[in-house]
N, C-alpha and C positions, 0 to 999 in steps of 0.2 A: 436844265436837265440835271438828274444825279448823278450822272454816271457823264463824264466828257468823253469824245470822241476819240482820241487815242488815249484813251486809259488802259494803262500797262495790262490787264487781265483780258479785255477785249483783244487785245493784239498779240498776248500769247495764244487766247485759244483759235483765231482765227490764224497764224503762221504754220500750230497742230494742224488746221484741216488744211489749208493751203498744201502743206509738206503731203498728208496725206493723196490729195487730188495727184498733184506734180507727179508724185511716185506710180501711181496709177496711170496716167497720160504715157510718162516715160515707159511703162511695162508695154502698155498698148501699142505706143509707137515703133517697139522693136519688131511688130511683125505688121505694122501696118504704116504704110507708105502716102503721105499725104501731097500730091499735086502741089508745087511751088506758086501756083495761081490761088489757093484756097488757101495756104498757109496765114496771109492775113490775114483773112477774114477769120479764121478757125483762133486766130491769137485776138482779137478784138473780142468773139466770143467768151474765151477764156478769160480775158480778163474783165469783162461785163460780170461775167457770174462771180468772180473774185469779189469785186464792190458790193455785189447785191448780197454773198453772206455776208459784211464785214458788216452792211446796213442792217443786215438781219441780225446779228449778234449784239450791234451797240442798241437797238429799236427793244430787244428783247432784257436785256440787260436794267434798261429805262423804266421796264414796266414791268420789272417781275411782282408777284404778288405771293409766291408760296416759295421758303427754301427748308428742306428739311437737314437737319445739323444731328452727326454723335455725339453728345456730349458725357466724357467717360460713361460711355455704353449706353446711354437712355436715349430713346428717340423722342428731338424735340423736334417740331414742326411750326415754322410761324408764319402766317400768311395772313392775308386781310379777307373779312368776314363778320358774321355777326355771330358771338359766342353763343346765343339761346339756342341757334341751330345746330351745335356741336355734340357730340355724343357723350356721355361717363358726366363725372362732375363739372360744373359753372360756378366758378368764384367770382362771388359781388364782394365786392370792396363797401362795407361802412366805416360810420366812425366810428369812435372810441365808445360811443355812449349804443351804439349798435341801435340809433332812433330809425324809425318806419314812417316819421310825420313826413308825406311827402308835398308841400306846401310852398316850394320855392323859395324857402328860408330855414330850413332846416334840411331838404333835401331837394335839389331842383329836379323837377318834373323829365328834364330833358338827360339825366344821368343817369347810367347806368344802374345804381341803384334806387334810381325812380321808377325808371319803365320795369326794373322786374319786381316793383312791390305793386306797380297801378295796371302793369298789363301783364304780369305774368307768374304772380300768386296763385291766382285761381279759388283762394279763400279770405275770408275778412282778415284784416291787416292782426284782428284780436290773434286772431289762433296762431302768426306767427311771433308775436308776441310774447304768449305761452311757454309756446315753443323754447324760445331764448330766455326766458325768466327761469325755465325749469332744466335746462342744457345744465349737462353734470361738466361744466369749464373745469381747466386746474387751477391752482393758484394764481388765478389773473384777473379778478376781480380788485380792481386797487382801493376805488373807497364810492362813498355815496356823495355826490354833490348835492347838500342842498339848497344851495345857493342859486343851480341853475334853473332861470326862470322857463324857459320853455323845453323843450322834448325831457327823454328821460333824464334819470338821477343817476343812476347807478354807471359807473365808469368801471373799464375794462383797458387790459393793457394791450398796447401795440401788439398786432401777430397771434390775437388769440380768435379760433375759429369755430363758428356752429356750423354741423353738417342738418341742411336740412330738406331731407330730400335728394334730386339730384345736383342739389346746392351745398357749395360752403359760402358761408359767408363767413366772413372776417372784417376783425378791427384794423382797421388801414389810418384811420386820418385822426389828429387831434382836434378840437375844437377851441376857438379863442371866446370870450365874453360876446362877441358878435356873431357867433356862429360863423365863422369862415375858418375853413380847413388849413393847416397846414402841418407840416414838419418839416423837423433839420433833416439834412444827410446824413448825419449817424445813425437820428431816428430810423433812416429811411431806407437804410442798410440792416439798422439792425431789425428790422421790422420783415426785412425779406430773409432773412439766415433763419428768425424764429420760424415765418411760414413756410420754406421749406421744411422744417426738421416736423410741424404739425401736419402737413402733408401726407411726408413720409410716414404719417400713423396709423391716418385715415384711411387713404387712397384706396385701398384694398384691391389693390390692381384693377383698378378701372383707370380708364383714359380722366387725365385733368385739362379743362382750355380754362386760362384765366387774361385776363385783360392788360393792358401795359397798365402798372399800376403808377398811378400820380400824374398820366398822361390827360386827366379832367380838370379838376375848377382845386384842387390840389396845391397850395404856394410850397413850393421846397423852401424853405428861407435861404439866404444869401446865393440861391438858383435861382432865380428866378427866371432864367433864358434859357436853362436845359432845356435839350430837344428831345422829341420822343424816342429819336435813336439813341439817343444818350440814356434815356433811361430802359431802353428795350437791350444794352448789352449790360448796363449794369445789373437787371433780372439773371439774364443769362451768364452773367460772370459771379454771381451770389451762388446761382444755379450748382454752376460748376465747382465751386469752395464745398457747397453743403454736403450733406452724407446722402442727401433724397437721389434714388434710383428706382426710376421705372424698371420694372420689369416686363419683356415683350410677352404678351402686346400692347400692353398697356404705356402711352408715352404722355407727351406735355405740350401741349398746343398753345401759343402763345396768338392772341385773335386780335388784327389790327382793325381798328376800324375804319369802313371804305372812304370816310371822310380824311383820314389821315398818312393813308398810304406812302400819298405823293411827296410826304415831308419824311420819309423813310428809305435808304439805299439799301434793298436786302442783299445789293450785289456784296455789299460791304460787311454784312452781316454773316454770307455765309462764307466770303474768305476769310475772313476772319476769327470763324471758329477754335480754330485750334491757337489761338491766343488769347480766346477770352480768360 
């Protein structure tokens, strides 16, 4: 289980209703006279429904799936889900080289940025290709590979984004001579400080949901055990550093996927808020 059984939070808010009920019972009792023959049985009661919230709170606690967090003034939202069904913008994470070959060695089939170039284009992979070839980027084109033998040449730096559609995509991952993604934790900080501040340019007050990023086929180097929660508050504590602010209604939906939930404490996530 995520969440153990008297875990401190569970047992503050179940003592709140407890205190609450008690007080209630005690108001009740002042004008109502309960038979010394029924009194046990009425306190068995009582404390049957005691148990059965307290099971209810830790049961709920174990499977939450949605907590919505303020984070200085923006409404973020993170729940488990699958981002294509979301509303406003969908952030696909590419690599550096922002390649569309989706061939199980250049991009696996089973990733998110597989399924939405082989099920959720809607037009030949050419035209979004175009598209990125002709994207007016800033200054983040670093150089031309032409060394690299397969997908594109042209390299792009960490944190740089095409809006296309009701997508951005973005440069997320490096690539090594074997095509396997990784980066450091600096990279991978600095790479979320850049995408929030491109964010904040684009957004145009529409709703953003983007995905835990690095939470895929991703190597952090010298992480290689970070857990998804660990990178799902470091998002949200980059969040919180950067200048990016939704304005309502428009907020940031962070989409877990249902595959990975169970490996995520959101209890932990939303107490925690106020110390990301």
């Amino acid at each position: 289980m995520k969440v153990s059984l008297f875990d401190g939070r569970i047992v503050k808010q179940f003592l709140a209703i407890a205190s609450g009920i008690s007080t209630c019972l005690s108001l009740l009792l002042i004008f109502v006279e309960i038979p010394a023959k029924e009194k046990l049985t009425l306190g068995g009661i009582f404390l049957a429904i005691l148990l059965v919230t307290y099971a209810v709170l830790w049961f709920r606690s174990n499977n939450l799936e949605e907590v919505n967090l303020d984070i200085e003034g923006s409404n973020v939202t993170v729940k488990k889900g699958d981002i294509f069904d979301q509303s406003g913008f969908k952030v696909i994470a590419f690599n550096e080289y922002f390649d569309t070959q989706v061939d199980d060695e250049i991009i696996s089939r089973q990733s998110l940025n597989g399924i939405f170039i082989t099920e959720r284009l809607g037009v030949p992979v050419s035209e979004l290709d175009k598209h990125i070839e002709n994207y007016p980027f800033d200054d983040e084109v670093l150089r031309e590979n032409t060394a690299r033998r397969i997908g594109k040449k042209v390299q792009f730096d960490i944190g740089a984004i095409c809006v296309y559609g009701d997508y951005i995509l973005t440069a997320f991952s490096k690539f090594d001579e074997n095509n396997r993604a990784w980066l450091t934790m600096p990279e991978y900080l600095g790479f979320l400080i850049k995408f929030w501040d491109k964010i904040n340019r684009v957004y145009a007050q529409k709703c953003v949901s983007v995905p835990i990023f690095g939470s895929g086929i991703t190597r952090i180097k010298e992480h290689k055990n970070i857990s998804d929660e660990d990178l799902l508050k470091i998002m949200l504590w980059t969040f919180r550093i950067s200048e990016m602010r939704f304005k309502y209604p428009a907020k940031l939906t962070i989409v877990i996927h249902a595959g990975k939930i169970g490996r995520i404490n959101l209890l932990d996530i939303k107490s925690a808020k106020n110390g990301l």
